[in-house]
N, C-alpha and C positions, 0 to 999 in steps of 0.2 A: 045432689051436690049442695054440701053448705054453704052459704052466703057467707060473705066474706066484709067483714063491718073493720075498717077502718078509726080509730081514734085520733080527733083532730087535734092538731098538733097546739102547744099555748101561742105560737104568733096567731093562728089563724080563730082560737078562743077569745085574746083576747079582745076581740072589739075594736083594733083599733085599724087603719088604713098604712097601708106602706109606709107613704108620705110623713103620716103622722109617728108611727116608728122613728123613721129617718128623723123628724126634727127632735126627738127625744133623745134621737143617739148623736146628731152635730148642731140642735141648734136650729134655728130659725133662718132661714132660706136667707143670702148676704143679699138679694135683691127683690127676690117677691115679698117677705118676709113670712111670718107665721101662718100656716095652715089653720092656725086653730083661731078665735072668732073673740072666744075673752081668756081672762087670767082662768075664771070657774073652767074652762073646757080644757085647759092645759092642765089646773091640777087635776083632773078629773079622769086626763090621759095618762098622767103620771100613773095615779092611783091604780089605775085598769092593767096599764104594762111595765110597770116594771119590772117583775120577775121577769119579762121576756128581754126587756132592754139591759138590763144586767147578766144577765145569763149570756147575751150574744156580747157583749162591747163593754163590760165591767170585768176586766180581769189583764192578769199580766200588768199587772199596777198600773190600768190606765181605768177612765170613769167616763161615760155619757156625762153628753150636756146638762140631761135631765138630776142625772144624781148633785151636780153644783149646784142648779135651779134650787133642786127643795132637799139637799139632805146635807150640801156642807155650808161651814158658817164663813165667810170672809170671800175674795174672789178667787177665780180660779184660779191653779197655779199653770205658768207657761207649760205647755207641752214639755223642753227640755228637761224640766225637772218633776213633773209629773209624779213620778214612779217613785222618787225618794220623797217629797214632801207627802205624801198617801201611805208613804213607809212610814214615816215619823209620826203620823196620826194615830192615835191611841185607836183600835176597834175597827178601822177603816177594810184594813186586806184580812183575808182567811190566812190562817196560818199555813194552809199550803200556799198560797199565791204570794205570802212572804219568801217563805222556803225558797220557791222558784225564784224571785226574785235574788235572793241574797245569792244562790248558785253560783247565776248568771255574772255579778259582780263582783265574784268572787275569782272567778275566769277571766273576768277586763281584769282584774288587779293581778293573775298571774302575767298576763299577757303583758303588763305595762313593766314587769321585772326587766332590769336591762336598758332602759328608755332613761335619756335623760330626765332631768328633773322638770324641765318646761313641757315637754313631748309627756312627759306621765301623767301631768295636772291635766293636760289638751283631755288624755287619752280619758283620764277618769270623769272628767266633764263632758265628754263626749256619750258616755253610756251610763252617767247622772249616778255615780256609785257615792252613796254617802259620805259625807265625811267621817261621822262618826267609825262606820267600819274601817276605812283604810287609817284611821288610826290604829285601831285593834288588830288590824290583821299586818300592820306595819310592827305593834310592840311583840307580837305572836311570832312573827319570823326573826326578829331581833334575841326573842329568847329563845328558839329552837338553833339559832346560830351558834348559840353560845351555852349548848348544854353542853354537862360534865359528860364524863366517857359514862359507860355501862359499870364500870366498877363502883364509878363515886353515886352514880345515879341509887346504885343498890344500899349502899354504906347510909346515901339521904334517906331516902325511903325507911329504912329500919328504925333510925335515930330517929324522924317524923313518927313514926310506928308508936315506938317505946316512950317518946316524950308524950305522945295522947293518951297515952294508958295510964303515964304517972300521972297524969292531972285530975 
């Protein structure tokens, strides 16, 4: 019967202790404080896991303690608005984990159709939906409101057509 080998998984490659995870992913204990001994063994944990602390708790527009510690520049941002200030970061989310994200508030902003205008601001600060997009996707329904019928649509389109061809 062949033996049966196991490969160990990267939390348990990398080196480092739950604990020591754990403060990578929230931070230094609010009453014991740090796990770890100097700044040297912190970056040193950083270095060792983060592929692991990213991969578990960097996604869906939210970031480890650790990622603010040593990879962004200024402090962090509150929790409520987490997810769109990391949007507005040049290189920060993968372009799927924007994707997902814009979806998702793209679904708060049909849901807030119908809502008064206080009750819609609540709603969209509630689920931290950029401002930038509910502008766009406010001027986007604004023009789908007020397209022409199917005749004229066709009538544009051709005139559009035939003007880029004489140019």
């Amino acid at each position: 019967m062949p033996r049966v080998t196991t490969k160990a998984s990267d939390i348990d490659s990398c080196g480092l202790t739950f604990s020591e995870l754990q403060e990578l992913w929230l931070g230094p204990h609010p009453t014991t404080g740090s796990c770890f001994c100097t700044r040297e063994e912190l970056v040193a944990a950083w270095a060792a896991g983060r592929a692991v602390v990213m991969r578990l708790w960097g996604r869906g527009g939210r970031r480890p303690a650790g990622f603010y510690e040593f990879e962004w520049s200024g402090p962090r941002p509150p929790y409520a608005v987490e997810r769109s200030v990391l949007w507005r970061a040049a290189g920060v989310l993968s372009e799927a984990e924007r994707t997902e994200l814009e979806s998702g508030w793209e679904a708060a902003f049909v849901e807030a159709r119908g809502m008064a205008a206080q009750e819609r601001r609540e709603h969209y600060a509630h689920h931290d939906v950029p401002h930038e997009l509910i502008k766009a996707w406010t001027a986007d329904r604004r023009r789908r409101g007020r397209r022409p019928s199917t005749a004229d649509s066709t009538a544009t389109s051709a005139a559009t057509s035939e003007g880029a061809a004489v140019k």
